[in-house]
N, C-alpha and C positions, 0 to 999 in steps of 0.2 A: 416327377419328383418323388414320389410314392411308390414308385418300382424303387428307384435307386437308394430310396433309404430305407426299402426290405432287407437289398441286397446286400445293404452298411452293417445293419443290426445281426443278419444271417451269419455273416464270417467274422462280426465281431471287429470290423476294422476301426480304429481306435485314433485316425490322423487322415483322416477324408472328412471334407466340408464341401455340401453341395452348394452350390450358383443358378439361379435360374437361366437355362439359353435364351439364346437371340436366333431369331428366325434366319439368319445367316451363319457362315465358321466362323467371319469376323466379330458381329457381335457378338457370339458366345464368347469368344475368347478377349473378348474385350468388357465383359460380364465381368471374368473373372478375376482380370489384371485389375478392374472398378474394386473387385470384393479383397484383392492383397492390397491394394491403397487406401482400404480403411474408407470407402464411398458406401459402404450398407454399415450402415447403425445397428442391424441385426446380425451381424457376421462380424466376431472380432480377430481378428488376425493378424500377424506381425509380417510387416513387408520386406521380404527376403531380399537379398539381392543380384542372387541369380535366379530366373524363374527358367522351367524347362514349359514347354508345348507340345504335348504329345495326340496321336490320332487314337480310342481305342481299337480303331478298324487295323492298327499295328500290334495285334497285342503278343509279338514275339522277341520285345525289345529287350536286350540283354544289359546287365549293370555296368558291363565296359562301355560298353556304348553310351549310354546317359551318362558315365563320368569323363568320357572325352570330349561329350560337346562342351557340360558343365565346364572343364578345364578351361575348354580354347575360348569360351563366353566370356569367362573374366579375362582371359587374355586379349582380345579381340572386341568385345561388346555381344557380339554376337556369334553363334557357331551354328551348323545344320547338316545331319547325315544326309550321303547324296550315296548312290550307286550308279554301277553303270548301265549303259542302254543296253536291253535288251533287243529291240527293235528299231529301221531307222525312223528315222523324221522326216517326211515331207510336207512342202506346203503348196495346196491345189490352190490351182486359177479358179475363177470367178466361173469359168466353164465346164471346172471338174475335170481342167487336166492338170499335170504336171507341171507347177512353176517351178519348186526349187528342193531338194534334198539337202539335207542340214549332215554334214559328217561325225557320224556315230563318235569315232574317237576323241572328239573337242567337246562333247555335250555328255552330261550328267546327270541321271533322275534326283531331281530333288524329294528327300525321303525327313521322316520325323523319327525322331525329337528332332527339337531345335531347343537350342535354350539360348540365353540375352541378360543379358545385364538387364534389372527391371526397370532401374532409369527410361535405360534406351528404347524397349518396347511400350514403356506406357505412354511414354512422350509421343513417338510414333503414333500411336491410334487416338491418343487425344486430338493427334492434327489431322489424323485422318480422313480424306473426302468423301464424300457420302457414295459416289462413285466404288472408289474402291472397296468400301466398307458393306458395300451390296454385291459384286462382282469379284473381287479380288479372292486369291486361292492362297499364296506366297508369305510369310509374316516374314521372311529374311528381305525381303523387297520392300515391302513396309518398314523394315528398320534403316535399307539402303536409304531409300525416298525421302521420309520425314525424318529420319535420323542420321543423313548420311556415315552409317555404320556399317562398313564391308564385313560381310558373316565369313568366318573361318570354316571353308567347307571338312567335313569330316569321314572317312569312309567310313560305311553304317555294313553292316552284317548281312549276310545274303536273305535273313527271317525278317526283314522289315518288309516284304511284301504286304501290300494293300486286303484286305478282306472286303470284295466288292460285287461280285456274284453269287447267286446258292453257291454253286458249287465250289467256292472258295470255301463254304462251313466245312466242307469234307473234306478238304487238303489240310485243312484246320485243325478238324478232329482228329486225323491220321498224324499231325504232329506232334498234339498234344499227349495224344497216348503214346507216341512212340518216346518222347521226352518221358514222360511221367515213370515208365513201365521200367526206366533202363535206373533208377532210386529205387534201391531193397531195401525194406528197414525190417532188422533183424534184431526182434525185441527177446533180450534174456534175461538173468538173474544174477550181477555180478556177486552177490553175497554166495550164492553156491560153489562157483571156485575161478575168479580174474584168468586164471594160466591157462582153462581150459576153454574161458572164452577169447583170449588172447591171439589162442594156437586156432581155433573155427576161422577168426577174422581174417588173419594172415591170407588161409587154405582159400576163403571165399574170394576174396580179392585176386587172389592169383586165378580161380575160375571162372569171374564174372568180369572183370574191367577191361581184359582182355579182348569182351562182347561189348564194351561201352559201358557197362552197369556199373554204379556207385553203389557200395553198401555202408549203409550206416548203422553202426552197433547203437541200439537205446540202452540206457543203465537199470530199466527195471519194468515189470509188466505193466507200472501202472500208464505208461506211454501206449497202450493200446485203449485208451481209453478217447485217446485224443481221436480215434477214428468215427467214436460213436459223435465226439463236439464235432468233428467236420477239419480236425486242424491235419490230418491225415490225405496226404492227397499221394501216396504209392500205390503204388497197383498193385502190389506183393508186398505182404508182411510175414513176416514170419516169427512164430515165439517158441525159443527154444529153451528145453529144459535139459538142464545134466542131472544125474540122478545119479548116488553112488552107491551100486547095490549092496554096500553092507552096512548103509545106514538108511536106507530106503529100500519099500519094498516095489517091485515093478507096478504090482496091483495099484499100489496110493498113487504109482506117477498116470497110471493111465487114465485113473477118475478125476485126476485133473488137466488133464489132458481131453477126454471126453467133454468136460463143459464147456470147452471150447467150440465145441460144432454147430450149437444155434447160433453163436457168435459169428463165426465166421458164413451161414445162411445170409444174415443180416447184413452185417457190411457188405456182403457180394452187391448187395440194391445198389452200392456207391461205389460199385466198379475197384471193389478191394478185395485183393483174393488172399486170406488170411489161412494159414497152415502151421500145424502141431508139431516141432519133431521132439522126440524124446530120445535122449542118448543116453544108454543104462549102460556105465562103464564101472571099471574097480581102481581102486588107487592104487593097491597095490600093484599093478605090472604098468610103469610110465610108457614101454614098447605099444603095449595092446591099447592104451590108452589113446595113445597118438592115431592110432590104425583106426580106433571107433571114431575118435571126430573128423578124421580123413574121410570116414564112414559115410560121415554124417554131411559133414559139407560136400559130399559131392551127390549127395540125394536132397541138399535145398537148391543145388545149384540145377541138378532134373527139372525140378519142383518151378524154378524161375524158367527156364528155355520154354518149360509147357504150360505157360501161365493163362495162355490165347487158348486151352484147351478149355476153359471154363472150369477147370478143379477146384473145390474148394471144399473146406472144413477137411482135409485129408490128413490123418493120422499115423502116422509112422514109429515105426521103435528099430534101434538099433542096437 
């Protein structure tokens, strides 16, 4: 309980309330359905009426998917992502041979979330047998059982795989960064000139989405601050400054430009590779102008492809 509510106060989460578990899945989870009915006196909570159930050993669950069970839950009582078999099914004899092969294309892994009408789950594990309630794996079965409640199966996303050996941390890690890495947040200064960051954005989207990458424009540097709170989870940021050399001189943009480079040492710790560009352009020629942020966006778009090089604090001028 003291890990988890490090872990609440560290990210700042503001709508998580912990339960203490049950030396089973079903007790825990029947902790919590106890703590949305208003059964702890020290936990006040308003009882929803859809509840979802989720495993964290899934933690690649996507928002479509938690809103299609949620849907079919109220339409149904109950709903539950299922995928297909990977592998088949048999069931050995008593001797360790073959009695019976189950056919792959009739059977479905049962996969989480799951969500329920909270009527029909609490009901369910209130009747529950102690049997079950020690043994049991399934809560769509538990709502069939004590509830007879036929769950609306749902197909679930091919990332709801199980997290169940080491080596699943590392297929893990390799997804998370490769999700993470393909979000650029490209922090600039709309007060310097909207049009010229208008025309970057366009240019970068046409370079990067093409590769999978999302780039998101922030409205001002003070969004780079949110890397040092933690609310920063890109793996490439980038802050760019336009500079208009007849009202600025190159020198002032580079000295601030320079204090960027302890900054971005620092964030490297939290696996953020943060970069400087500086685009010293004139207003006067709209032609030359377009050519420099062309310039520019296709050396942050360098800057992203060689992210995995470890570069950081890297300062450019165009």
């Amino acid at each position: 309980m003291d890990t988890m509510m490090a872990i609440i106060q560290r990210y700042q989460h503001q709508r998580v309330t912990l339960v203490e578990a049950g030396a089973t899945r079903h007790q825990s989870i029947f902790n919590g359905l106890k703590a949305l009915a208003g059964d702890h006196t020290d936990i006040k909570l308003s009882t929803p009426t859809v509840v979802i159930i989720h495993d964290a050993v899934r933690p690649f669950v996507e928002e479509e998917v938690l809103m299609r069970v949620v849907t079919a839950a109220k339409d149904y009582g109950a709903a539950g992502a299922i995928r297909p078999l990977v592998s088949t099914v048999i069931t050995p004899s008593a001797d360790g041979c073959l009695d019976q092969s189950l056919e792959r294309a009739k059977h479905r892994a049962s996969e989480m979330p799951q969500a329920f009408l909270f009527d029909v789950i609490y009901r369910a594990y209130c009747q529950c047998s102690d049997h079950d309630m020690e043994f049991g794996t399934e809560c769509l079965h538990l709502a069939l059982k004590y509830g007879q409640t036929k769950a609306k199966l749902v197909e679930g996303s091919p990332d709801l795989w199980k997290v169940t050996y080491r080596r699943d941390l590392y297929a893990m890690e390799s997804i998370i960064k490769d999700k993470i890495s393909q979000q650029i947040c490209v922090v600039t200064d709309t007060k310097k000139d909207a049009v010229c960051i208008s025309f970057l954005q366009e240019l970068l989207k046409k370079q990067l989405e093409v590769q999978g990458s999302s780039v998101t424009m922030c409205p001002n540097a003070q969004d780079l601050q949110k890397i040092f709170l933690g609310d920063c989870y890109n793996f490439v940021c980038i802050n760019v400054h336009f500079l208009d050399s007849q009202n600025i001189s190159l020198s002032d943009g580079m000295k601030e430009l320079m204090e960027m480079k302890d900054f971005a040492k620092e964030v490297q710790k939290r696996n953020v590779f943060l970069y400087g560009v500086l685009i010293y352009f004139t207003q006067d020629d709209p032609q030359q102008l377009q050519e420099d942020i062309g310039q520019g966006a296709t050396i942050i778009a360098a800057l992203i492809k060689d992210r995995n090089a470890g570069l950081t604090g890297q300062l450019l001028r165009v």
